[in-house]
C-alpha atoms as an extended CHARMM CRD file, in Angstrom:
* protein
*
       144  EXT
         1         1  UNK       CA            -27.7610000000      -69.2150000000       30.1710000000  PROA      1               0.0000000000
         2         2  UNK       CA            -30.8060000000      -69.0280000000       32.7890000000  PROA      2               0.0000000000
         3         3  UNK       CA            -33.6340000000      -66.8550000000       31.7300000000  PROA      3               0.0000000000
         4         4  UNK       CA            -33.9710000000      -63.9280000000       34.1720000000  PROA      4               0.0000000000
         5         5  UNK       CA            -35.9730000000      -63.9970000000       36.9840000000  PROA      5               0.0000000000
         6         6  UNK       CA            -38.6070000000      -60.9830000000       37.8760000000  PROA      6               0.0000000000
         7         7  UNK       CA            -40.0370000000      -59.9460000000       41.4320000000  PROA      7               0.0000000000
         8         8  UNK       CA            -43.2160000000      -58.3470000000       42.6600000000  PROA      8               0.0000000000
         9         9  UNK       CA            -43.9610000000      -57.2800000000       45.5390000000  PROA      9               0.0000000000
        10        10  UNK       CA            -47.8020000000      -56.9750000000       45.5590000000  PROA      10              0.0000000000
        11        11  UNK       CA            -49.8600000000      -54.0900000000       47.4270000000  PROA      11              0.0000000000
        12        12  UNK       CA            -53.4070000000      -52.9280000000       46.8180000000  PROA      12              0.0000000000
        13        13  UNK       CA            -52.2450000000      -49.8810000000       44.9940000000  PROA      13              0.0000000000
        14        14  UNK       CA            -49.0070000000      -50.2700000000       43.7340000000  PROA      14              0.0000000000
        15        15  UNK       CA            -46.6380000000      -53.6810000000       42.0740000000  PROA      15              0.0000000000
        16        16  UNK       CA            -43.3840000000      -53.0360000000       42.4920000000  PROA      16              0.0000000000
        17        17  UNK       CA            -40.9660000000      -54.9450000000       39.7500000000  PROA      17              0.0000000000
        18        18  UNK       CA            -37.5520000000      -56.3470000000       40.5060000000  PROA      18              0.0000000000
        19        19  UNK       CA            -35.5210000000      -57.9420000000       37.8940000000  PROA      19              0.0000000000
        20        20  UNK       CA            -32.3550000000      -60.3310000000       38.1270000000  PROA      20              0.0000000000
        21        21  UNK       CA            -29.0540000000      -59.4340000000       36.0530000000  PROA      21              0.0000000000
        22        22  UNK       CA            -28.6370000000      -62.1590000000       32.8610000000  PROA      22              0.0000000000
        23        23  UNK       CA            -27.1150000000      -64.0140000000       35.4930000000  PROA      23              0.0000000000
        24        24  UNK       CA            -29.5310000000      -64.6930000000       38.2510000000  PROA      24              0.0000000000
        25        25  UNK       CA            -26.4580000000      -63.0040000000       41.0310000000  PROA      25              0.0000000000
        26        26  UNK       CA            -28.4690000000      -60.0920000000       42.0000000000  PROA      26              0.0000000000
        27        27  UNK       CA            -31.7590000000      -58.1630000000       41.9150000000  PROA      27              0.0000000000
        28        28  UNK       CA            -31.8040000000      -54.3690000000       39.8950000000  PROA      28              0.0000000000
        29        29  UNK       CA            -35.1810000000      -52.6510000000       41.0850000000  PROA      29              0.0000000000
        30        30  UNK       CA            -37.2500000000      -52.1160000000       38.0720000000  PROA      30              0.0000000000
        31        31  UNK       CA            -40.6010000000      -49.7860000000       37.6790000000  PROA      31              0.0000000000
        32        32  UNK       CA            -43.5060000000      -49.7060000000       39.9960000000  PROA      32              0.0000000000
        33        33  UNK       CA            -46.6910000000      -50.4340000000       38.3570000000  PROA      33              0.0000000000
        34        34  UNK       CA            -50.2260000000      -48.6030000000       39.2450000000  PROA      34              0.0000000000
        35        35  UNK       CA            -52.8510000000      -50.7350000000       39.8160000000  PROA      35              0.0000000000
        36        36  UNK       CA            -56.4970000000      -50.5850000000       38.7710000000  PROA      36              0.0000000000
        37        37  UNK       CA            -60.1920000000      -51.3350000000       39.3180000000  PROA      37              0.0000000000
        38        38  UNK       CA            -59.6220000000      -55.0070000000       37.3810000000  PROA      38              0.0000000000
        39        39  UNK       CA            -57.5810000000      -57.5290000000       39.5870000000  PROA      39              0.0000000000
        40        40  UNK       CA            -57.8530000000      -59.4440000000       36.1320000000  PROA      40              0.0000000000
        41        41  UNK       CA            -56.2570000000      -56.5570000000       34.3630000000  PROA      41              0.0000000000
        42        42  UNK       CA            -53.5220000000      -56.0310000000       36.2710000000  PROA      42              0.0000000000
        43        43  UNK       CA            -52.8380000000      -59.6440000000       36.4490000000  PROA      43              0.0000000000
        44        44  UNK       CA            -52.7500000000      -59.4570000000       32.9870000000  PROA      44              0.0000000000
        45        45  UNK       CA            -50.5360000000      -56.5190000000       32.3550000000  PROA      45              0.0000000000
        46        46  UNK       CA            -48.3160000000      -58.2190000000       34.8680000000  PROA      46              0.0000000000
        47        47  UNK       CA            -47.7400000000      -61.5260000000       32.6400000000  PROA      47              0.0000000000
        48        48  UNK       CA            -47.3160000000      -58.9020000000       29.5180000000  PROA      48              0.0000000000
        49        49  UNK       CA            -44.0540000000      -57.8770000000       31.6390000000  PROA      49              0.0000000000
        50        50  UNK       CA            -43.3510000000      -61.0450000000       32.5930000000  PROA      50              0.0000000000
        51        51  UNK       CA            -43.1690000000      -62.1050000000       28.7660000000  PROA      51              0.0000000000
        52        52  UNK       CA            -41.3240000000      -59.0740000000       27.8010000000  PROA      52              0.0000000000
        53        53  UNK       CA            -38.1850000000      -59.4580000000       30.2960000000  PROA      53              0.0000000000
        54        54  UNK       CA            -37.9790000000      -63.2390000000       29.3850000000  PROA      54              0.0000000000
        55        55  UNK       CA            -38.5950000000      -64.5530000000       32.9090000000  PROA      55              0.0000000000
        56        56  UNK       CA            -38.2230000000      -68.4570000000       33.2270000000  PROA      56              0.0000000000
        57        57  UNK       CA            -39.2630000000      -67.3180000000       37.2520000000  PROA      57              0.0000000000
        58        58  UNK       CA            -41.3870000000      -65.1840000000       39.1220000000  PROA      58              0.0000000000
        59        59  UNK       CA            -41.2280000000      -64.4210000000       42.5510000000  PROA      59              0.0000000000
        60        60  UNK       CA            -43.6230000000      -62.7910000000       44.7470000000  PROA      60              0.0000000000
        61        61  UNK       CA            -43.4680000000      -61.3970000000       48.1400000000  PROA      61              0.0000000000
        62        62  UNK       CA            -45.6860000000      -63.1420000000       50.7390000000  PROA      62              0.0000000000
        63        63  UNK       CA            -46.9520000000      -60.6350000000       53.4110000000  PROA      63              0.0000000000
        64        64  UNK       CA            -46.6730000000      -62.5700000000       56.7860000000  PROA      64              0.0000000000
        65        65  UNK       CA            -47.1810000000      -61.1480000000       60.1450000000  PROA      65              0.0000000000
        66        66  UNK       CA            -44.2080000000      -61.0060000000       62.2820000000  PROA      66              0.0000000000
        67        67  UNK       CA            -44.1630000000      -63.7130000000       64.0060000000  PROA      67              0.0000000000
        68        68  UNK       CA            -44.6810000000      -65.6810000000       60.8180000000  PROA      68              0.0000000000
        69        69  UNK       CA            -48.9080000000      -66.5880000000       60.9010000000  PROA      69              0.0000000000
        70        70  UNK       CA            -50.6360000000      -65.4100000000       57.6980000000  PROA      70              0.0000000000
        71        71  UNK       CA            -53.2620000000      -62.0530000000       57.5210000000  PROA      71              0.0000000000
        72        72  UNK       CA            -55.7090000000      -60.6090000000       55.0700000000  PROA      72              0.0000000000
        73        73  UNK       CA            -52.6930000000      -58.9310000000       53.0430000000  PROA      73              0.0000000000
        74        74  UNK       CA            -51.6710000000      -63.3320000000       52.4180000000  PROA      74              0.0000000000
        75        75  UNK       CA            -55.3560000000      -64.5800000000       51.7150000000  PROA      75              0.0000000000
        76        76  UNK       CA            -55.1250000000      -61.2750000000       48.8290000000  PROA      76              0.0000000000
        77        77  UNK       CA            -51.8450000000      -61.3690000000       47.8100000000  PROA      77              0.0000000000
        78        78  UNK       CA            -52.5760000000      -65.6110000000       47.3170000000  PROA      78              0.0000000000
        79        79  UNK       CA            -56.0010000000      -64.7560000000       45.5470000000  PROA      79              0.0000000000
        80        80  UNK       CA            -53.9710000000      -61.9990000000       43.0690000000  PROA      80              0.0000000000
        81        81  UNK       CA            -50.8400000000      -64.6480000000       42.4590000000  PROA      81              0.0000000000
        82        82  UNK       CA            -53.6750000000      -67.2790000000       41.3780000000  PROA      82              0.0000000000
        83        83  UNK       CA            -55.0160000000      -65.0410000000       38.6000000000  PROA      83              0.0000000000
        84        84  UNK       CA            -51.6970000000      -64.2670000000       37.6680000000  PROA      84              0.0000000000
        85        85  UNK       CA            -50.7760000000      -67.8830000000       37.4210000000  PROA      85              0.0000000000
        86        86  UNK       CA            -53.8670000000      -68.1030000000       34.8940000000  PROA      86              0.0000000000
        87        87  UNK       CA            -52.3600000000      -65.5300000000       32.4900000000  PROA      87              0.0000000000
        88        88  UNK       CA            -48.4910000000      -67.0370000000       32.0970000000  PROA      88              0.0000000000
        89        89  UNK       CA            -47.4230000000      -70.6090000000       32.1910000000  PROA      89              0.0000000000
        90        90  UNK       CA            -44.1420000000      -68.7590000000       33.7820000000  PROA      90              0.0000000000
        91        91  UNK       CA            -43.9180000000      -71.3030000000       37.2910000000  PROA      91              0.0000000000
        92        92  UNK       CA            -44.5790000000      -68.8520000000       40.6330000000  PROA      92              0.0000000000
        93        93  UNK       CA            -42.9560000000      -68.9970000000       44.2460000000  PROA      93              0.0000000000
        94        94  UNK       CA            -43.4690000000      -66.4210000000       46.7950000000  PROA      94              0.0000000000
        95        95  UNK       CA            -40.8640000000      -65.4870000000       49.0780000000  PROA      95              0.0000000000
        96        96  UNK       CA            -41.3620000000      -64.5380000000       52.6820000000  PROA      96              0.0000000000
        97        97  UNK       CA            -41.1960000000      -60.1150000000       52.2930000000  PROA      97              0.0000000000
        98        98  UNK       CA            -41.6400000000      -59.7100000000       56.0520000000  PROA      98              0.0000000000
        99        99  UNK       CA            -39.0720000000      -56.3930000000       56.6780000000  PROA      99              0.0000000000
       100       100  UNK       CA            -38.7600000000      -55.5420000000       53.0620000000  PROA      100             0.0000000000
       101       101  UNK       CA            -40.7910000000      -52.4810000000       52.8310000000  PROA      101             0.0000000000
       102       102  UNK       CA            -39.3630000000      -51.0970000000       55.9050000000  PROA      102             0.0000000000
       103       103  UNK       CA            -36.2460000000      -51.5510000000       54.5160000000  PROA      103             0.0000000000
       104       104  UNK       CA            -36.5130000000      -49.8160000000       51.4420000000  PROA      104             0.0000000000
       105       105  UNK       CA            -37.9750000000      -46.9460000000       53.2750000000  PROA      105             0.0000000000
       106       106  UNK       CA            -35.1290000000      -47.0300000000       55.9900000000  PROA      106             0.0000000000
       107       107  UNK       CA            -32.6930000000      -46.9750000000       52.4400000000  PROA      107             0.0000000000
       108       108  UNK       CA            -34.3120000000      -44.3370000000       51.1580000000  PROA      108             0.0000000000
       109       109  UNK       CA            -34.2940000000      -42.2730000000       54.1260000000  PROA      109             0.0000000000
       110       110  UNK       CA            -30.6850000000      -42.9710000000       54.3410000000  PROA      110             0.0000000000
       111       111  UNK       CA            -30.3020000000      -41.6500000000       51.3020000000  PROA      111             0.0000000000
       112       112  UNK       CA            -32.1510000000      -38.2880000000       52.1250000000  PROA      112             0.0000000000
       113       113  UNK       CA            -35.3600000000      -39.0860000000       49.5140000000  PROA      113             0.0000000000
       114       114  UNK       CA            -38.0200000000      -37.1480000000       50.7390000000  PROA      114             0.0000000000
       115       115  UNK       CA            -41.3510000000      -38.5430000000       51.5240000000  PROA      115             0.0000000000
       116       116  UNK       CA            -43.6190000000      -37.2760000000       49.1350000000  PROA      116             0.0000000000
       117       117  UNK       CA            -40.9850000000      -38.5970000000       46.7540000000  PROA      117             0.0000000000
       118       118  UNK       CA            -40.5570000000      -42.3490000000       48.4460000000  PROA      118             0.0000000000
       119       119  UNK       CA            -43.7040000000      -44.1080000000       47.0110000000  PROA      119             0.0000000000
       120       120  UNK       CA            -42.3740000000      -43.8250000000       43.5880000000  PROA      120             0.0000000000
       121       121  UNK       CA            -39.4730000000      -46.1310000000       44.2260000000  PROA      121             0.0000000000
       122       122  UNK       CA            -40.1870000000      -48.0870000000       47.4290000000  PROA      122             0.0000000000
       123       123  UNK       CA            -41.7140000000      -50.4450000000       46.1670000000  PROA      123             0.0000000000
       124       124  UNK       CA            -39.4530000000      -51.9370000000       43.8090000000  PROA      124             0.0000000000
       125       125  UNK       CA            -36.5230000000      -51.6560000000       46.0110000000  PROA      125             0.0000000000
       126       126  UNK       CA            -38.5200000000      -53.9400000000       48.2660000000  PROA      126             0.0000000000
       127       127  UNK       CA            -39.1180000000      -56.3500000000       45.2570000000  PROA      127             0.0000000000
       128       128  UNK       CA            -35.7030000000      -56.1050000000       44.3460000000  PROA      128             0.0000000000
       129       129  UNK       CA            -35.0120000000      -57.1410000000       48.4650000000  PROA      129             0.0000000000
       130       130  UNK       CA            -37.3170000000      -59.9570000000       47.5860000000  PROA      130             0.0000000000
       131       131  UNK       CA            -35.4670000000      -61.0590000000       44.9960000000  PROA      131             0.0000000000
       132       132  UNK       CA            -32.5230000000      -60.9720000000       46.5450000000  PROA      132             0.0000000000
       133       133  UNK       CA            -33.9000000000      -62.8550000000       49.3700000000  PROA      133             0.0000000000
       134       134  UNK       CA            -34.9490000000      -65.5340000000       46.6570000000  PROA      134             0.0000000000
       135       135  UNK       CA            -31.0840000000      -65.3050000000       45.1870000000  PROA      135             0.0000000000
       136       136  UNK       CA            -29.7920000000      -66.0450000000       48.4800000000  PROA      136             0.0000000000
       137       137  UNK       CA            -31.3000000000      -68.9060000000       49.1460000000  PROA      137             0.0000000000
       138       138  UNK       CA            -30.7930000000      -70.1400000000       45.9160000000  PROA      138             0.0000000000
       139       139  UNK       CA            -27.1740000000      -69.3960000000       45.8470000000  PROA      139             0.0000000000
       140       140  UNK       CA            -27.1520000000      -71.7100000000       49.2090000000  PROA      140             0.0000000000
       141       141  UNK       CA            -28.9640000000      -74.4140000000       47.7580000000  PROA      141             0.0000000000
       142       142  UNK       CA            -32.2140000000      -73.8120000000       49.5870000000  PROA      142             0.0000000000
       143       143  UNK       CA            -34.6970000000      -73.5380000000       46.9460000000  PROA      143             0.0000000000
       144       144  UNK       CA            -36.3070000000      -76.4810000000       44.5600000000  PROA      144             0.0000000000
């Protein structure tokens, strides 16, 4: 059996963690982890996750402008995967989490969540969109 694979989808405040089923067919949003002061830190408490679901995989959301160019969000998200990459020998591939986000809010909204209640699942429902994403693609063949 594959090991699992494990999503984040990286903000300045807030990780949100994804998770695949034993599987690797679909994505289960996980917790949402609180950042703080120490890039270094977090990217460390991130691989401590990482060890403790077993993930042969991690995938993390790229933040892309919309019509695909890359922004300040990429150049920090790319600076926070590389210290990650320095704490787990886990390999890394980000996955394009243009629409994510606004997804999971439009779900949640759906669902009747109220906003001052939203932040403390949105972002791993996006995660778990990016690892579906990921699973798609992989499913069709499209990933290495």
């Amino acid at each position: 059996m594959e090991k699992r694979i494990i999503a984040f989808d990286i903000g300045d405040k807030r990780i949100g963690i994804a998770a695949s089923d034993p599987f690797n067919t679909f994505a289960l949003p996980g917790t949402t982890y609180f950042r703080t002061k120490s890039a270094a830190a977090d990217a460390e408490n991130l691989a401590k996750i990482v060890k403790e679901k077993d993930a042969g995989l991690i995938v993390c959301g790229l933040p892309l402008n919309f019509d695909g160019s890359e922004s300040v969000q990429t150049e920090k998200t790319r600076r926070f995967v590389g210290l990650l990459a320095e704490k787990t020998d886990v390999p890394i591939v980000y996955e394009d989490e243009r629409f994510t986000t606004m997804e999971a809010e439009r779900v949640l909204i759906t669902g009747g969540v109220r906003r001052e209640n939203r932040k403390q699942s949105i972002d791993s429902i996006a995660a778990s969109y990016i690892l579906e994403g990921y699973l798609n693609k992989k499913k069709k063949g499209e990933t290495t």
